[in-house]
MARLO-24587 format. One record per residue (C-alpha): residue number from 1; residue in one letter; z, y, x. Coordinates in steps of 0.05 Angstrom, whole numbers, plus 32768, in hexadecimal, padded with zeros to 4 digits. Layout:
{site NUM,"a",{Z,Y,X}},
...
***
This chain:
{site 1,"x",{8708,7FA2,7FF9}},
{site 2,"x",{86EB,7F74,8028}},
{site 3,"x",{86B9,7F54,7FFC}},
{site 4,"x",{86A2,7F91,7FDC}},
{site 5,"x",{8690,7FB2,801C}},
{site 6,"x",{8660,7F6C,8030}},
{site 7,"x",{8645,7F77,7FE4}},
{site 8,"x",{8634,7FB8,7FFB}},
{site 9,"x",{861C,7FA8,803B}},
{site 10,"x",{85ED,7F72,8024}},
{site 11,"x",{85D3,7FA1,7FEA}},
{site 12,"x",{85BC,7FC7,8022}},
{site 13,"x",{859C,7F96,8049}},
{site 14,"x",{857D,7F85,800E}},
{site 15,"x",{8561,7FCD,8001}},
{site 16,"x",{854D,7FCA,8052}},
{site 17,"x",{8526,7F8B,804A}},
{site 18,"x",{8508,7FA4,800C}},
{site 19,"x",{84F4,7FEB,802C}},
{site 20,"x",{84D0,7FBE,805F}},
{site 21,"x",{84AB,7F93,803A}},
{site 22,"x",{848A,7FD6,8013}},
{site 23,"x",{8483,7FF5,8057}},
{site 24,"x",{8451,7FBA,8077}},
{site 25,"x",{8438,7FB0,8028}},
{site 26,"x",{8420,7FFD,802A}},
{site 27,"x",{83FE,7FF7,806E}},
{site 28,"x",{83DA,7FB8,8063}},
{site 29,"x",{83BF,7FDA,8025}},
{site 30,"x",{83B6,8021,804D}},
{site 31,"x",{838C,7FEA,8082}},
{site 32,"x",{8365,7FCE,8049}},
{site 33,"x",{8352,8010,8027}},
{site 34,"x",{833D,8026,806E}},
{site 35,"x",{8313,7FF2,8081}},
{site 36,"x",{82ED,7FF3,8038}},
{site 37,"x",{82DD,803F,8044}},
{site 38,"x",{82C4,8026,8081}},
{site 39,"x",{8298,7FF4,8063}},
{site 40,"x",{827A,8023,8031}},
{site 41,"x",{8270,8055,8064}},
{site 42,"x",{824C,8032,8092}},
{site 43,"x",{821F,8010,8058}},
{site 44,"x",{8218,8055,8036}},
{site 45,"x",{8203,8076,8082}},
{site 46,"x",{81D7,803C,8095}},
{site 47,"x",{81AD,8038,805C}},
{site 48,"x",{8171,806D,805D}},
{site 49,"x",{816F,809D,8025}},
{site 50,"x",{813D,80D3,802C}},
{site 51,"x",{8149,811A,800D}},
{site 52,"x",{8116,813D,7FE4}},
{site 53,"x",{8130,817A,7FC3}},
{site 54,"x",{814D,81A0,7FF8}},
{site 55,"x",{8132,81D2,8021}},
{site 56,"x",{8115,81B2,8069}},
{site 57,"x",{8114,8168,8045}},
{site 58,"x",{80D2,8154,806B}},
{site 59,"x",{80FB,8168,80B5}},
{site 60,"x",{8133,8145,8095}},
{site 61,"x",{8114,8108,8084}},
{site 62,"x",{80E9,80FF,80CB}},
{site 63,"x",{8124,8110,80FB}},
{site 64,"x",{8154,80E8,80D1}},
{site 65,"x",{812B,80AB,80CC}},
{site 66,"x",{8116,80B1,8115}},
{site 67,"x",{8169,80B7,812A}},
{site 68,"x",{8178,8080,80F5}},
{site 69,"x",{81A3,80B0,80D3}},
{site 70,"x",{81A5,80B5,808E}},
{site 71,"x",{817E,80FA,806E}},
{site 72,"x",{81AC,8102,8036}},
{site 73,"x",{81E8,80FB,8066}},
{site 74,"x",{81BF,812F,809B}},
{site 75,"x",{81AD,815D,805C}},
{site 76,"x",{8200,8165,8046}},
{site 77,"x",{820C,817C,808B}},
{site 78,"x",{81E0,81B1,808A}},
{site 79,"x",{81F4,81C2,8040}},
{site 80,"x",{823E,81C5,8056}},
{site 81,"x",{822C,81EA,809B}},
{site 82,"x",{81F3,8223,808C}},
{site 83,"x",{81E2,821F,8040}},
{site 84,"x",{8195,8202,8063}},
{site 85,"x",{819F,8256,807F}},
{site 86,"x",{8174,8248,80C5}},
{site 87,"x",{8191,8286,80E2}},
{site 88,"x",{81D6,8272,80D0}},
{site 89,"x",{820D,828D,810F}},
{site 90,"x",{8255,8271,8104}},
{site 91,"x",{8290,82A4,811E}},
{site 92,"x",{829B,8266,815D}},
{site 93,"x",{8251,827A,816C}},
{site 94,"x",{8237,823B,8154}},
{site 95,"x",{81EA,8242,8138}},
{site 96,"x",{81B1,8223,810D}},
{site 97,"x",{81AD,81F9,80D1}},
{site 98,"x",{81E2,81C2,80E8}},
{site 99,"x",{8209,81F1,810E}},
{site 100,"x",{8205,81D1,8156}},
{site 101,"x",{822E,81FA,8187}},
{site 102,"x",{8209,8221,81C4}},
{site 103,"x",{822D,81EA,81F7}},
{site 104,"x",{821E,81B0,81CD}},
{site 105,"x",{81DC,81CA,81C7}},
{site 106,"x",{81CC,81D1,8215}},
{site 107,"x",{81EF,818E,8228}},
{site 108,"x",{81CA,8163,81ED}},
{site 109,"x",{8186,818D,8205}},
{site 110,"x",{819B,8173,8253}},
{site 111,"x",{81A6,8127,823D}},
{site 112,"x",{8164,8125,8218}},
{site 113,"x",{813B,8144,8247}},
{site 114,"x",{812A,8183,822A}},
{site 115,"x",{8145,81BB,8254}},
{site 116,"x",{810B,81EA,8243}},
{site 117,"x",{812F,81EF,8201}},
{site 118,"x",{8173,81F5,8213}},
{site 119,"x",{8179,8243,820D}},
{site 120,"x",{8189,8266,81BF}},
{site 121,"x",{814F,8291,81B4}},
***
C-alpha cells in the first residue's frame, strides 16, 4: 500500500515537473514570437513607402515623410477611420480623415504652436 501511494506520488511530481517545463517552454516561445513582430514592425514602419492610388496620396506622402512616418501605414489609418470621407464625425465626436478627437486636437494644436487652429470649424 505503501509503495503504491510513493508510485503515485512521484507520477505526480513527474506530471508537475513536466507541466513546468511546457509552461516556461511556451513563454520563451510567446517572448520570441513577440519580439520578432517587433522586429518586423519596426523595419516595416521605418522604412518609407509612399502611397499613390489613394485619394489625398500627395498630403500623404509630404506630411508622412516630413513626420518620418510611413504613407502606407498613415493611408490604412485613414482607410480604417473615415473611408478618406474628410467630413467624417464618429458617434465619440471625433472628426476628419484620421479621426483625431476635439481634445486631442486642441492640446496637439497647443504643443505645436498653432492655437489659431485649434477650434473645429
Amino acid at each position: 500500500m505503501r509503495s503504491r501511494r510513493l508510485v503515485w506520488w512521484h507520477i505526480l511530481l513527474f506530471l508537475l515537473a513536466a507541466e513546468g517545463a511546457v509552461y516556461l517552454a511556451a513563454r520563451e516561445a510567446a517572448g520570441y514570437w513577440q519580439r520578432a513582430a517587433e522586429r518586423e514592425f519596426t523595419a516595416v514602419a521605418c522604412c518609407r513607402q509612399e502611397v499613390d492610388k489613394v485619394p489625398y496620396a500627395a498630403l500623404i506622402n509630404r506630411w508622412a515623410g516630413a513626420e518620418n512616418l510611413n504613407a502606407r501605414l498613415v493611408a490604412s489609418v485613414i482607410r480604417a477611420e473615415s473611408s478618406f470621407q474628410p467630413r467624417a464625425v464618429s458617434h465619440a465626436g471625433a472628426r476628419g480623415l484620421m479621426q483625431v478627437a476635439p481634445g486631442t486636437w486642441t492640446a496637439t494644436c497647443v504643443q505645436h504652436g498653432t492655437v489659431e487652429h485649434s477650434t473645429w470649424s
